[in-house]
N, C-alpha and C positions, 0 to 999 in steps of 0.2 A: 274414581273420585269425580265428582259433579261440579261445577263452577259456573256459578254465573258473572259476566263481563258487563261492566256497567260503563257507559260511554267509548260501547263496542265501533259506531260508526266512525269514531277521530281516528286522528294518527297513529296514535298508540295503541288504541283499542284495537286496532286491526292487527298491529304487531302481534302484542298478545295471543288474539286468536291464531294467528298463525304459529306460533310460536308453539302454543300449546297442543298444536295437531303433530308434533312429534314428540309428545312423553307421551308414555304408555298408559294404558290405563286411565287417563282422564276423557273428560265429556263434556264440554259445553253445554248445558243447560237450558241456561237461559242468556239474555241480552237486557240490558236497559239503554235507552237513546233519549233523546229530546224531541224526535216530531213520533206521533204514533205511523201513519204510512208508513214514512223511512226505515225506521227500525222493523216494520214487522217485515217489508219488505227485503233487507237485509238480512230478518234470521232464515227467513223462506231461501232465499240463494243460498247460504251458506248452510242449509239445511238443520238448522237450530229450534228447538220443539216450543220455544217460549220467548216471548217477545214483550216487554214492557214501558211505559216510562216514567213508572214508580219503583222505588227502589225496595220500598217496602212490598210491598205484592214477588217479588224475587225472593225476597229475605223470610216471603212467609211458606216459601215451596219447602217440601222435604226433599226433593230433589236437586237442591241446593247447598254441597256441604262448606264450599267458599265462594271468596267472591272477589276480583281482581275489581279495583277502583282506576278507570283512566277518564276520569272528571272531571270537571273544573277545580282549578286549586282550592280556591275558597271554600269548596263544600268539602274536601278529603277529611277532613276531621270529623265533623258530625256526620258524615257516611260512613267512616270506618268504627266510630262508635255504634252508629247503626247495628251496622253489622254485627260484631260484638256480641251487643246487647240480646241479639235477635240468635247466638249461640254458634254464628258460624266465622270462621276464619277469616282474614284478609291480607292480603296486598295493595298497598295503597301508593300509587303513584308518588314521583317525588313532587313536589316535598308533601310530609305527610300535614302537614299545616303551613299556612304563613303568618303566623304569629307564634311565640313560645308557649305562653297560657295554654291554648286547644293542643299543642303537641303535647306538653306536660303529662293534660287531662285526657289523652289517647293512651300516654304509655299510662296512667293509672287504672284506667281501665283494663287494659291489656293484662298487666297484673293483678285483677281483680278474679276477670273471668278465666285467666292459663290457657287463654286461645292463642294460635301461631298468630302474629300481627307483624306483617314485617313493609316494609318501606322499600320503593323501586329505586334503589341508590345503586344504578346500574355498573356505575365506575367500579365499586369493588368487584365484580364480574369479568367486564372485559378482559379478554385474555390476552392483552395487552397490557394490563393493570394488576392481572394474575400475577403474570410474570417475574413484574417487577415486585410484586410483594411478596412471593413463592423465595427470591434471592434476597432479599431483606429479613426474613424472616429464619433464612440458613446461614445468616452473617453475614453474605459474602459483600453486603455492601450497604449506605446509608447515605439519605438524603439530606445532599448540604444545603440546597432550593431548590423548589418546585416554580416553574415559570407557566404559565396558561394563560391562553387565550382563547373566549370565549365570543367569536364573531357570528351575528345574524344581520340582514337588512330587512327590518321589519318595521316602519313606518304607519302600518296600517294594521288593525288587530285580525290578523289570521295566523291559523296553525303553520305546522312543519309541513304539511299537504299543502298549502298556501289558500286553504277555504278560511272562511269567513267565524272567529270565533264568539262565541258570546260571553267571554269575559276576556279581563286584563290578563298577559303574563307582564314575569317581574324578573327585574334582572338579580336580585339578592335574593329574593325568597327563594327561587326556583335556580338558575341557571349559575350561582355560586353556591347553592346548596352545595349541588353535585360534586366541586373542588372543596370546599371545608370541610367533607366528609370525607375526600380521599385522601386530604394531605393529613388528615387528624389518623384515618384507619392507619396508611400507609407508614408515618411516624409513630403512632402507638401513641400519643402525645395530643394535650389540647391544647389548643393556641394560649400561651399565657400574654401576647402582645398581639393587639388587633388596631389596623388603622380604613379609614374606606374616605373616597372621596367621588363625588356624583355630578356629572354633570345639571343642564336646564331638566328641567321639569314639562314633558311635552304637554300644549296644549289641549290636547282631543283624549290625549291615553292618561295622562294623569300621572307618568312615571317618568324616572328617568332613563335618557335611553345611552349614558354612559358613564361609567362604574371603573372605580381603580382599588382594589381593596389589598392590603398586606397583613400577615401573621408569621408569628413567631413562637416556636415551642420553647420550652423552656433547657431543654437540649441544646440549642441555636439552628435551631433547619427555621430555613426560610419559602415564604410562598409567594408571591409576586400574582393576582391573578387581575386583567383587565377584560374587560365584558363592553360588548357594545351590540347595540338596535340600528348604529346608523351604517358598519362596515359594507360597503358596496363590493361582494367578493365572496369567494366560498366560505358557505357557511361551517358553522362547528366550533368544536372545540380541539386545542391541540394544546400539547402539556411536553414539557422539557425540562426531565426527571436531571440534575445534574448533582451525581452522587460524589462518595468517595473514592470509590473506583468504578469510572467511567460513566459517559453520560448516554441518557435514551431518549426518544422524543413519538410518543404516542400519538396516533391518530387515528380512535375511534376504537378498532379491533387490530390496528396494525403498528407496529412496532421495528422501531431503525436503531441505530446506535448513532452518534454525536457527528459520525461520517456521511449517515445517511447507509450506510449497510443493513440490510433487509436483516431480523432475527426470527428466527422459525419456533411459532405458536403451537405448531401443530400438537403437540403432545401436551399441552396445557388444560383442555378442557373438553368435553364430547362435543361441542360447539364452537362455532367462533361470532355467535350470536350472543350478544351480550343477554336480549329480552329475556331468549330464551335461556343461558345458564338462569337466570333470577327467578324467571317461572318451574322451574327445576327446582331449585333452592325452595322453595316455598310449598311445592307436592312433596318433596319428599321430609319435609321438616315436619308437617301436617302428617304425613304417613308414620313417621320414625318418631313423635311425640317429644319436641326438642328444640330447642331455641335455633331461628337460622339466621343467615351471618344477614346482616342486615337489616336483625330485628326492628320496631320502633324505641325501645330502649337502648340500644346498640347507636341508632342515629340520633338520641335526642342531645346529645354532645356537640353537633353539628347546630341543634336549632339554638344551643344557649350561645355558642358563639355568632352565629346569625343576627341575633335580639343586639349582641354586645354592639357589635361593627353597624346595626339599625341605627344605636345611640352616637354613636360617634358619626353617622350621615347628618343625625339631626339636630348635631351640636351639641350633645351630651357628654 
């Protein structure tokens, strides 16, 4: 299988390719970037036969049969239709939009053309998140609250590398995507109660850089998740699953019980890479001809509650 990686130079893009140099059978292609030197300079080291910074001239390769989106938010939508349109498959970073409308008009597409289109909602992956959905799913147990905290100190617009970005992130579109899509997967259930409250509005970024949002299934599990841009402290996210029987507290790919007792992953998944179970999930869905977990119709549940908890920031 052939792939081209679009916004191969970022953070994530790099993930990916690396990621991808341990499934079998696949090949890197091509690359799309933002500066031309950079990028071609970049496929040259990483030994990459195509190099671009039009996404269309990728999308016109035959040598192209998908294409991993780690872009700018703004643009995942009309890239992944791109795609689409142009006959080849995608993964589209999260979130697959930040509006509802283009997410909509992604999964309509997607079901137009019966191409795999799935969305980097890396949480269902983690195999720390396996886990706990693997014993949810065998009974043995059910979420009363999900608690999470989503800390960065990010004051100035750059990535998870800490370079220099050329767009906004956001704390609801993107970094509560990731928990309204695990607490909705994880319960089986869509928030039928949603409340969000935001702090100032920065000057220079245009956003706000703290966020307190709640939901409720209609089951009664509750989610509790706060987000911040100004936490001075280790960054991340950490979640504190507290069930029926007994509680667990997730960080990242690692997993404790309510003691702090280490729980052994090992057997959960041929990785403890979340990227890479996802880029996994997405060759072999593409290979086996079959919806993967994490479809764009599978997450657009996540973007209608997104839109709801929008309205309710802005007095709706």
């Amino acid at each position: 299988m052939k792939i081209c990686v679009a916004g191969a130079g970022g953070a994530f893009g790099i993930k990916h390719l690396d990621a991808l140099k341990n499934i079998e059978g696949v090949e890197v292609t091509s690359v799309v970037g933002r500066r031309p030197e950079a990028i071609e300079a970049f496929a040259r080291e990483r030994g990459i036969p195509h190099a671009t910074v039009d996404l269309a001239e990728s999308l016109a390769r035959d040598d192209v049969d998908a294409v991993i989106l780690s872009t700018p938010t703004q643009m995942h939508a009309e890239q992944a239709i791109a795609c689409m349109r142009a006959g080849k498959h995608v993964l589209v970073e999260i979130p697959m939009a930040d509006n509802l409308a283009d997410s909509r008009e992604l999964v309509r597409v997607q079901q137009e053309t019966g191409l795999v289109a799935m969305a980097g909602h890396v949480r269902r992956f983690n195999p720390s998140h396996q886990w706990v959905h693997n014993r949810i799913t065998a009974g043995e147990i059910n979420i009363q609250q999900l608690d999470v905290q989503t800390y960065f100190f990010r004051r100035q617009n750059i990535n998870a590398a800490g370079k220099p970005r050329s767009w906004t992130d956001h704390l609801l579109w993107h970094h509560a995507c990731h928990t309204v899509d695990l607490f909705q997967y994880q319960t089986g259930e869509v928030a039928s109660e949603v409340f969000g409250m935001q702090g100032p509005i920065h000057p220079e970024l245009g956003i706000a850089m703290d966020m307190s949002i709640g939901l409720k299934t209609p089951s009664g599990a509750l989610c509790t998740l706060s987000l911040s841009f100004n936490n001075d402290g280790p960054l991340g996210t950490f979640f504190r699953y507290i069930c029926d029987n007994g509680t667990y507290i997730a960080r990242y790919d690692d997993l404790v019980d309510g003691y702090e007792k280490p729980i052994d992953l090992s057997a959960v998944a041929v990785s403890n890479n979340g990227i890479e179970l996802i880029d996994r999930e997405f060759v072999s869905a593409i290979r086996e001809g079959r919806e993967p977990n994490g479809s764009v119709a599978q997450c657009l549940p996540a973007m209608e509650t997104l839109d709801r908890i929008e309205q309710v920031l802005n007095g709706g």
